[in-house]
Chimera marker file (.cmm) of the C-alpha trace (Angstrom):
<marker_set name="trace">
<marker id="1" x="0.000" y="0.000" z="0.000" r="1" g="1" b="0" radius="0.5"/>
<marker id="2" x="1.380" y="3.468" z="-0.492" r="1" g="1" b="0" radius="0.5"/>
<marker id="3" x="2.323" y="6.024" z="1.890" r="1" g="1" b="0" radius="0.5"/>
<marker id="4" x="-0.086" y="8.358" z="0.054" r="1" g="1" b="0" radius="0.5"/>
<marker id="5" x="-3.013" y="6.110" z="0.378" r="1" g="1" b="0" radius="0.5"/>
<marker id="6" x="-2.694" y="5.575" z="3.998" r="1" g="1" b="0" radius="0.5"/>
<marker id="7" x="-2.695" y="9.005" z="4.644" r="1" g="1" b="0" radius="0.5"/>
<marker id="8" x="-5.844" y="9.688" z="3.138" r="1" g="1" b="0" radius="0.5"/>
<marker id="9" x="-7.625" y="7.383" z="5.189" r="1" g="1" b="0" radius="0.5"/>
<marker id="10" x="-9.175" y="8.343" z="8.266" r="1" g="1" b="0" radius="0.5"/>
<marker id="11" x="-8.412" y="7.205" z="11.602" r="1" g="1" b="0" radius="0.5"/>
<marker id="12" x="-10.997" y="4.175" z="11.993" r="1" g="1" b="0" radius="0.5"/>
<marker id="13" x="-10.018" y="3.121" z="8.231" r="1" g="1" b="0" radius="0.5"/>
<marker id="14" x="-6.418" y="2.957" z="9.469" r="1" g="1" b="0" radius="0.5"/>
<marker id="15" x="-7.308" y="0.599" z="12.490" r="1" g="1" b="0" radius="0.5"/>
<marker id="16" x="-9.382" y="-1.507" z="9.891" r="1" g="1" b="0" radius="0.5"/>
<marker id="17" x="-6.379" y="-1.575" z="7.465" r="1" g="1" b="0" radius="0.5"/>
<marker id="18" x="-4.225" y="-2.055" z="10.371" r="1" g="1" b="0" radius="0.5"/>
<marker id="19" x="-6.315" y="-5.567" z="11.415" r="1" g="1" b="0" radius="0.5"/>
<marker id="20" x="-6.434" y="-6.510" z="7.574" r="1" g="1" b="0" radius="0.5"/>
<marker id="21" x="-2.994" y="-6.490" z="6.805" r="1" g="1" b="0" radius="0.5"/>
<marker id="22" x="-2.494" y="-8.226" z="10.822" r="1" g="1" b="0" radius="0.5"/>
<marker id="23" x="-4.935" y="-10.983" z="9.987" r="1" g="1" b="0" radius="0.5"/>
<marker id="24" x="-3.280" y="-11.702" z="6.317" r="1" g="1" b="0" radius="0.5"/>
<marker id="25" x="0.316" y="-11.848" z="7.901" r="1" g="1" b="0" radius="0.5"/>
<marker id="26" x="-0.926" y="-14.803" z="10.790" r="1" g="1" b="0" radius="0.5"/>
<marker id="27" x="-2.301" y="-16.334" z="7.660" r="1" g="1" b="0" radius="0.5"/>
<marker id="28" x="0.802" y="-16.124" z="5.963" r="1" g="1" b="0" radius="0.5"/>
<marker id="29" x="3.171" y="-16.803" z="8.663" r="1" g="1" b="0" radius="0.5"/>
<marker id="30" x="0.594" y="-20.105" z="9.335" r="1" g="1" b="0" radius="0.5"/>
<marker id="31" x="0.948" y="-21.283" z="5.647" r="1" g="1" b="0" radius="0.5"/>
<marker id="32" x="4.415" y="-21.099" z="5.601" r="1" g="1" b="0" radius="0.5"/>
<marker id="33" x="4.615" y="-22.945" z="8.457" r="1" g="1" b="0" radius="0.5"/>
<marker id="34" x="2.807" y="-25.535" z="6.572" r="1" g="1" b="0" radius="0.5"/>
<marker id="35" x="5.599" y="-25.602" z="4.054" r="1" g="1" b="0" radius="0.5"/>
<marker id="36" x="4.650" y="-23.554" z="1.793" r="1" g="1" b="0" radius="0.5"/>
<marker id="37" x="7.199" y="-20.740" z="1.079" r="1" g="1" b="0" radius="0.5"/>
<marker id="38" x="5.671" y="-19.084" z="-1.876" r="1" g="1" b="0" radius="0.5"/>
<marker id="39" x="4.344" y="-16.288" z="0.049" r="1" g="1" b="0" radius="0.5"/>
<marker id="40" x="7.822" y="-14.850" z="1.117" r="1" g="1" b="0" radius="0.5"/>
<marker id="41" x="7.752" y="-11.171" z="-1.129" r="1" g="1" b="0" radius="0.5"/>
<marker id="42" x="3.843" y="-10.881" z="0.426" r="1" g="1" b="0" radius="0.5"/>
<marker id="43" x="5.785" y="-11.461" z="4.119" r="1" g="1" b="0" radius="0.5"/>
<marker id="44" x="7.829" y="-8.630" z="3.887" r="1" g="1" b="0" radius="0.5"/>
<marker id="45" x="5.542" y="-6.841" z="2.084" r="1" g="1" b="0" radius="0.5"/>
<marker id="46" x="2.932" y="-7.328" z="4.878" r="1" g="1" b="0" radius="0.5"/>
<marker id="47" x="5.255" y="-6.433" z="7.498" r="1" g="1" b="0" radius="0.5"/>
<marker id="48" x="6.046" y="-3.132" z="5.677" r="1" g="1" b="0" radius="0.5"/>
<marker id="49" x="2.411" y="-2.198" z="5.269" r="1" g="1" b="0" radius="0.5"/>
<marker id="50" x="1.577" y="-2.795" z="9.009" r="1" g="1" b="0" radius="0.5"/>
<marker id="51" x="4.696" y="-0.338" z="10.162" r="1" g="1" b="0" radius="0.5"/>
<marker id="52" x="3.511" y="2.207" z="7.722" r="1" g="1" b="0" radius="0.5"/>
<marker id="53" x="-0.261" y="2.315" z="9.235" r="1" g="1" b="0" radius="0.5"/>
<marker id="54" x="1.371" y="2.286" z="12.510" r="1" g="1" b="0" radius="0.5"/>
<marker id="55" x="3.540" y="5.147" z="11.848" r="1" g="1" b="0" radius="0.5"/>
<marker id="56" x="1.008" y="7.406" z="10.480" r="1" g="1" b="0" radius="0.5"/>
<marker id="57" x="-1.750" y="6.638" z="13.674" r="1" g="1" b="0" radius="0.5"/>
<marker id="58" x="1.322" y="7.630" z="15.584" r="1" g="1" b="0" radius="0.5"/>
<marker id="59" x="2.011" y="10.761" z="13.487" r="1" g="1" b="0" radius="0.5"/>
<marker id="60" x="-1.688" y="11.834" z="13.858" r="1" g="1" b="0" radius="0.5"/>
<marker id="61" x="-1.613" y="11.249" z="17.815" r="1" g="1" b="0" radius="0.5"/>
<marker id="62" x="1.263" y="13.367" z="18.399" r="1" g="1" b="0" radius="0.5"/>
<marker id="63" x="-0.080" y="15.937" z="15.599" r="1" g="1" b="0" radius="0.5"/>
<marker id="64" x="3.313" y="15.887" z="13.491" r="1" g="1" b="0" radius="0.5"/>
<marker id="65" x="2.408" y="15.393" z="10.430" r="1" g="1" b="0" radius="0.5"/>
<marker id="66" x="2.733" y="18.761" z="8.742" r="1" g="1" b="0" radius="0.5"/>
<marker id="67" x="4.296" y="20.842" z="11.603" r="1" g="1" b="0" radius="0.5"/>
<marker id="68" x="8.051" y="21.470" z="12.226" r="1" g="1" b="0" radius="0.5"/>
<marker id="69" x="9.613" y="20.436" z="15.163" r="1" g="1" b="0" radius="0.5"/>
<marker id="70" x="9.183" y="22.215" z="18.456" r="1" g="1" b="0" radius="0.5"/>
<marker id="71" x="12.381" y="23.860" z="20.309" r="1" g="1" b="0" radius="0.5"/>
<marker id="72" x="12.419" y="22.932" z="23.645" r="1" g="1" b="0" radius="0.5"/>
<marker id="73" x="12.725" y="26.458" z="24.846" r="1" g="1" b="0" radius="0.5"/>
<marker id="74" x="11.312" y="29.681" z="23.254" r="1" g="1" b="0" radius="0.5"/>
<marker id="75" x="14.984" y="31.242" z="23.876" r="1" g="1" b="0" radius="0.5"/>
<marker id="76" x="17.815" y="31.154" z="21.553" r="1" g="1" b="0" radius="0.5"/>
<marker id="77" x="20.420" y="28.729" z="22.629" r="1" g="1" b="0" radius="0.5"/>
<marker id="78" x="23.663" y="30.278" z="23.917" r="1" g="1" b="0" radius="0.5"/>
<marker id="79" x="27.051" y="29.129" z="22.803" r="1" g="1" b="0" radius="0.5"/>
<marker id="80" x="29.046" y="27.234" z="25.813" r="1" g="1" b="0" radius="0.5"/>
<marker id="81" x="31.571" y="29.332" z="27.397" r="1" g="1" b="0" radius="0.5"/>
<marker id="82" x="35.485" y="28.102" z="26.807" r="1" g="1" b="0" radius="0.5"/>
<marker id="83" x="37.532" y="27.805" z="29.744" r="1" g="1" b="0" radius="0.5"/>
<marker id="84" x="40.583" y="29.912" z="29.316" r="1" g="1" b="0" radius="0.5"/>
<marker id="85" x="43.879" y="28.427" z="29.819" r="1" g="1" b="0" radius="0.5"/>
<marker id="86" x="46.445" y="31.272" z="30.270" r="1" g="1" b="0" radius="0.5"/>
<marker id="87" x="50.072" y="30.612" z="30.969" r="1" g="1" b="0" radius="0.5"/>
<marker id="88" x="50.489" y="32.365" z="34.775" r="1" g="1" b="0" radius="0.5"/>
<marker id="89" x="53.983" y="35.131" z="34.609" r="1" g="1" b="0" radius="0.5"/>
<marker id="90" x="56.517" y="33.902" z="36.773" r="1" g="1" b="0" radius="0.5"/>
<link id1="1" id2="2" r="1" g="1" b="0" radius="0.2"/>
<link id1="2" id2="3" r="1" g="1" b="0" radius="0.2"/>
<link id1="3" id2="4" r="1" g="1" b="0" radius="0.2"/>
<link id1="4" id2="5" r="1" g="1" b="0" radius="0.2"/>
<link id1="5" id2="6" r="1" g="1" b="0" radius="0.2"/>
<link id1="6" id2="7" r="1" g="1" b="0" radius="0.2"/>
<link id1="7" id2="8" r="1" g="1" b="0" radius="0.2"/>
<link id1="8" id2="9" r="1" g="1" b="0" radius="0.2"/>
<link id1="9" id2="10" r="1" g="1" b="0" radius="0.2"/>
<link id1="10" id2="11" r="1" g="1" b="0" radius="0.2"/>
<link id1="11" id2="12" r="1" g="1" b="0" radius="0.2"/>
<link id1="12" id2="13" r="1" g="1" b="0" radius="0.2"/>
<link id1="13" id2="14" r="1" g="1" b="0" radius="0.2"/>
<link id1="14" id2="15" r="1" g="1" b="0" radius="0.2"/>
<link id1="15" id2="16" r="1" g="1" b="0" radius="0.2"/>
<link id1="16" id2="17" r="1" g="1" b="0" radius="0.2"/>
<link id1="17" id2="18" r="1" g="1" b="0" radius="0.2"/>
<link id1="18" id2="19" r="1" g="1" b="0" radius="0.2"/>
<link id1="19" id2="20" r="1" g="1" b="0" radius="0.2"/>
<link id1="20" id2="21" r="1" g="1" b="0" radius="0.2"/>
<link id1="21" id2="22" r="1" g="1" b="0" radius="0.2"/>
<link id1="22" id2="23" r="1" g="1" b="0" radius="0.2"/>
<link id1="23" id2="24" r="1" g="1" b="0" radius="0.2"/>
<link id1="24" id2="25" r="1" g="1" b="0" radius="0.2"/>
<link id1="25" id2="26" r="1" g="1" b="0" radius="0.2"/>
<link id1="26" id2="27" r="1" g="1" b="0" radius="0.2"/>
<link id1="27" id2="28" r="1" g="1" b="0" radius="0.2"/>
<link id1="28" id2="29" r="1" g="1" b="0" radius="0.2"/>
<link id1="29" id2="30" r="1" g="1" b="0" radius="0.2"/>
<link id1="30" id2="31" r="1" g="1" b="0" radius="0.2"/>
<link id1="31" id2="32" r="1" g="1" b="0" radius="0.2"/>
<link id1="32" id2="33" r="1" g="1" b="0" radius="0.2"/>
<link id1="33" id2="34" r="1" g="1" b="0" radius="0.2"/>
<link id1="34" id2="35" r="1" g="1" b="0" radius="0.2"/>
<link id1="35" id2="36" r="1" g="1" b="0" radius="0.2"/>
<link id1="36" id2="37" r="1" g="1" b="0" radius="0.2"/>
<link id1="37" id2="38" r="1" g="1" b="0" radius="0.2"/>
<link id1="38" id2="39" r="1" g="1" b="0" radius="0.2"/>
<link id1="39" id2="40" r="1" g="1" b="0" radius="0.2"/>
<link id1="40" id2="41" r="1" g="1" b="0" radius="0.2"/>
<link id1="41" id2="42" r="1" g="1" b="0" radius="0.2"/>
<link id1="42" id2="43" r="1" g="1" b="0" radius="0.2"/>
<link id1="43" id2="44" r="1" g="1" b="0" radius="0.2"/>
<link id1="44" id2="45" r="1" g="1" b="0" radius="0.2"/>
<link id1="45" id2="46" r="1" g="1" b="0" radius="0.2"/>
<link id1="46" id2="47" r="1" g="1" b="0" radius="0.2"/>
<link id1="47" id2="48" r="1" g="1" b="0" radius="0.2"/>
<link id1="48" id2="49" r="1" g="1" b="0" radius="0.2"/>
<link id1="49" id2="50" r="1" g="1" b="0" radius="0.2"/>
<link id1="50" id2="51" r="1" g="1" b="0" radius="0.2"/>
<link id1="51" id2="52" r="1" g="1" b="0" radius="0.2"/>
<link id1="52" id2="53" r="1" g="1" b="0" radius="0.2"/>
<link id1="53" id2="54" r="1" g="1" b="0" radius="0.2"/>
<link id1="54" id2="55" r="1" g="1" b="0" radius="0.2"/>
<link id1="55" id2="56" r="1" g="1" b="0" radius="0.2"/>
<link id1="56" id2="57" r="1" g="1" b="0" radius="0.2"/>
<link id1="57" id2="58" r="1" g="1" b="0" radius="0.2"/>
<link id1="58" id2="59" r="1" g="1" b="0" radius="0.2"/>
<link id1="59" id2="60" r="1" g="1" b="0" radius="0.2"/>
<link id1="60" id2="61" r="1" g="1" b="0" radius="0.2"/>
<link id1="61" id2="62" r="1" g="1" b="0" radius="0.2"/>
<link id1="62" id2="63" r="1" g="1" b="0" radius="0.2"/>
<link id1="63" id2="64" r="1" g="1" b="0" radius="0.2"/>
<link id1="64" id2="65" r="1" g="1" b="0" radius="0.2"/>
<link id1="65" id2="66" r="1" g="1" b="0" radius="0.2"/>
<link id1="66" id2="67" r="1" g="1" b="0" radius="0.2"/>
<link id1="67" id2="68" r="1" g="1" b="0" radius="0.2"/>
<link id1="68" id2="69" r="1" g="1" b="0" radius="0.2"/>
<link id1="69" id2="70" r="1" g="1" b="0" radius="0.2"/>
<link id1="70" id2="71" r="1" g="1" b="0" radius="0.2"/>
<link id1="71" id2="72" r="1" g="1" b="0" radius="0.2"/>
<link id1="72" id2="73" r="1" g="1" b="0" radius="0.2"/>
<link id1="73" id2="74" r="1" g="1" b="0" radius="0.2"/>
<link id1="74" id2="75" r="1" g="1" b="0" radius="0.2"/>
<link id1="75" id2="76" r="1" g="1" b="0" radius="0.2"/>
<link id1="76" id2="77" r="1" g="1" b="0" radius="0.2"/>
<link id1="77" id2="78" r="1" g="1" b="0" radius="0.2"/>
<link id1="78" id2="79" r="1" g="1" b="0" radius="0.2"/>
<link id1="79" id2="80" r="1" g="1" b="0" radius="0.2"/>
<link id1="80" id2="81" r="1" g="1" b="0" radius="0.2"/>
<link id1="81" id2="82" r="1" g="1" b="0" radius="0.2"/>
<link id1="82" id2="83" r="1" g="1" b="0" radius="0.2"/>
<link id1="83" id2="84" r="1" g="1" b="0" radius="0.2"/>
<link id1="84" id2="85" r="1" g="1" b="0" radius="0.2"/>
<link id1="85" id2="86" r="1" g="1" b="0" radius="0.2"/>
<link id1="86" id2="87" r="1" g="1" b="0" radius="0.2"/>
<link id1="87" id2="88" r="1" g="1" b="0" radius="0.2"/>
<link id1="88" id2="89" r="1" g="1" b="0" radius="0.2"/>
<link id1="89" id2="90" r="1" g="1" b="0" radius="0.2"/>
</marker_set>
């Protein structure tokens, strides 16, 4: 599924997707079990889908899709002071 796609979902289409693509991987995993190994491209394929559909429920939770990252502080970040090593007269 494309990364496009899943973001035009909505949320409860996501969690429906989400089960799909869960369900067809135990299926998968359960056949191969069985011995047969033709379904190894769908495996990873499956696994992909499921961490995309994750990602983007994530992204939508936290609201970052779309918005920059926060500072941590509204003010500018000062530059650490150097210690200064002079060489005492004797």
């Amino acid at each position: 599924m494309e990364l496009e796609k899943i973001r035009n979902l909505s949320d409860s289409e996501l969690r429906v997707e989400e089960q799909k693509a869960a369900e067809q991987l135990f299926r998968l995993r359960f056949q191969m079990k069985l011995g047969q190994n033709e379904g190894v491209k769908k495996l990873r394929e499956l696994k992909k889908d499921i961490a995309r559909i994750k990602t983007i429920a994530r992204e939508r939770e936290l609201g970052l899709h779309g918005a920059a990252p926060k500072a941590e502080s509204s003010a500018p970040a000062k530059p650490a002071k150097k210690k200064s090593t002079k060489k005492e007269a004797r």
